[in-house]
C-alpha positions in Angstrom: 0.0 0.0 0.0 1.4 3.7 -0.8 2.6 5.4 2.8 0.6 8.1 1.4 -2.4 6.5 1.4 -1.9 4.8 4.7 -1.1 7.9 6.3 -4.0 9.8 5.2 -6.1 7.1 6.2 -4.9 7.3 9.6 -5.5 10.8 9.9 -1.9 11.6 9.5 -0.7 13.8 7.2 2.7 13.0 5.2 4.1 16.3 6.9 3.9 15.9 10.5 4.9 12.2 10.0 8.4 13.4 8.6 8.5 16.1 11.5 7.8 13.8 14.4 11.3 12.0 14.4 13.0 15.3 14.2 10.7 16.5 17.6 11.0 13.0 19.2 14.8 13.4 18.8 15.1 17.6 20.2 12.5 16.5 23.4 14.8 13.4 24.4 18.0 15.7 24.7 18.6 17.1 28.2 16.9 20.3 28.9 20.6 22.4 30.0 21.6 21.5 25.9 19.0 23.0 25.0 18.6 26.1 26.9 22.7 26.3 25.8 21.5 26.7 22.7 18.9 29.6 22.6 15.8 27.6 21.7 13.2 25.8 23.9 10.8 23.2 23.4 7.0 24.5 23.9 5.6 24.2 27.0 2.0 22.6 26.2 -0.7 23.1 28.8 -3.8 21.0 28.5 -6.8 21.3 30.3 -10.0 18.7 31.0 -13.0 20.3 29.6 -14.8 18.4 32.3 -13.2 20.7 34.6 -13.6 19.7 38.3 -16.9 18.5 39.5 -18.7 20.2 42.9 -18.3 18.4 46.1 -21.2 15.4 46.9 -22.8 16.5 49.4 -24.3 13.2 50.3 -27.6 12.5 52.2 -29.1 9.8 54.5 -32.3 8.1 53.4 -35.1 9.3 55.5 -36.5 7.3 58.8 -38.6 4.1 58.0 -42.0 4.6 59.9 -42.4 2.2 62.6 -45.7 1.4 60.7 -48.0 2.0 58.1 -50.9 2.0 59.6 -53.4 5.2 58.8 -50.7 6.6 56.4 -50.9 7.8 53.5 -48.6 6.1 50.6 -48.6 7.8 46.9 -47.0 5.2 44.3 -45.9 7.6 41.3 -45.1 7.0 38.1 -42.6 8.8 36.3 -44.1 7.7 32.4 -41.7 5.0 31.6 -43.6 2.5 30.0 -45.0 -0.3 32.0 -44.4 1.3 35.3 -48.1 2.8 35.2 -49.2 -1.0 35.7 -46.6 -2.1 38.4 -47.8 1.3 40.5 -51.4 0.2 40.0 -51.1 -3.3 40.7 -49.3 -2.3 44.0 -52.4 0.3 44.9 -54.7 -2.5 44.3 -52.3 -4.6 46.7 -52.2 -2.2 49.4 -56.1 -1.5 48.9 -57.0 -5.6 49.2 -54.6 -6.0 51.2 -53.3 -3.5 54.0 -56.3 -2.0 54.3 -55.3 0.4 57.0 -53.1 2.2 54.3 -54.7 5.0 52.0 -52.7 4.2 48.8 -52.6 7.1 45.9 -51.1 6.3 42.3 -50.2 9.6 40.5 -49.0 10.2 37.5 -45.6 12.5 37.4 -46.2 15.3 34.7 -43.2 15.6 32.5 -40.0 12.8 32.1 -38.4 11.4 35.0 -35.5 14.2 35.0 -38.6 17.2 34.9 -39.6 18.2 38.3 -43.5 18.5 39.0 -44.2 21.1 41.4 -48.2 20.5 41.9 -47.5 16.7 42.6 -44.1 16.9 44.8 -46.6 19.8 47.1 -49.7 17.1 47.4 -47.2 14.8 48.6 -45.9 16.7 51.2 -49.0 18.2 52.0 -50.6 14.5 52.2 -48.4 11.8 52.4 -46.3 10.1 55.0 -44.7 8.0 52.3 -43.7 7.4 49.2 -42.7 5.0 46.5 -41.2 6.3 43.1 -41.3 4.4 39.9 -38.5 5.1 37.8 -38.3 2.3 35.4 -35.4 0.3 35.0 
């Protein structure tokens, strides 16, 4: 195969191919020879642009009520598909059979990463616990 060809292919072009030797060979010299001389390498700075992430400020999960019993449980469902019938069939559980336990499905408005104002207020307003369907 033509080195031409090859190169290009790799995303290399002929030019800096016959250059890289001649850089390889000037980086591996000690850096007093050349300073002696006048000229200097290039000093290359290169920075993530993930940059540096904020602290985790990490949370406990809340208290488990020692029971059920009167609460109030909402079973919400994000709107990934399916999870509208696992948070009904576990209403229907709790309804047949804890029935102590008011059990609420809701629907979250939006995707799971959209926040739903109306709903997450009615929760805390009405709720003692609840269980989030997320999909996966």
């Amino acid at each position: 195969m033509d080195r031409r060809k090859m190169l290009s292919l790799l995303g290399i072009t002929p030019a800096l191919a016959a250059a890289a030797p001649s850089y390889a060979a000037r980086a591996a010299e000690p850096m007093a020879s050349t300073s002696a001389r006048g000229d200097f390498d290039p000093k290359l700075t290169i920075l993530s642009p993930l940059g540096t992430p904020p602290a985790i400020q990490l949370l406990g999960m809340a208290p488990r009520p020692k029971s059920l019993d009167g609460k109030t449980v909402y079973f919400v469902d994000d709107g990934f598909p399916g999870t509208d019938v696992l948070m009904k069939e576990m209403v229907a559980w709790f309804n047949q059979n804890v029935p102590g336990v008011t059990a609420v499905y809701r629907l979250k408005s939006g995707g799971f990463p959209q926040v739903d104002p109306a709903l997450w207020a009615e929760i805390k307003a009405k709720g003692d616990a609840v269980v989030m369907g997320v999909g996966h």
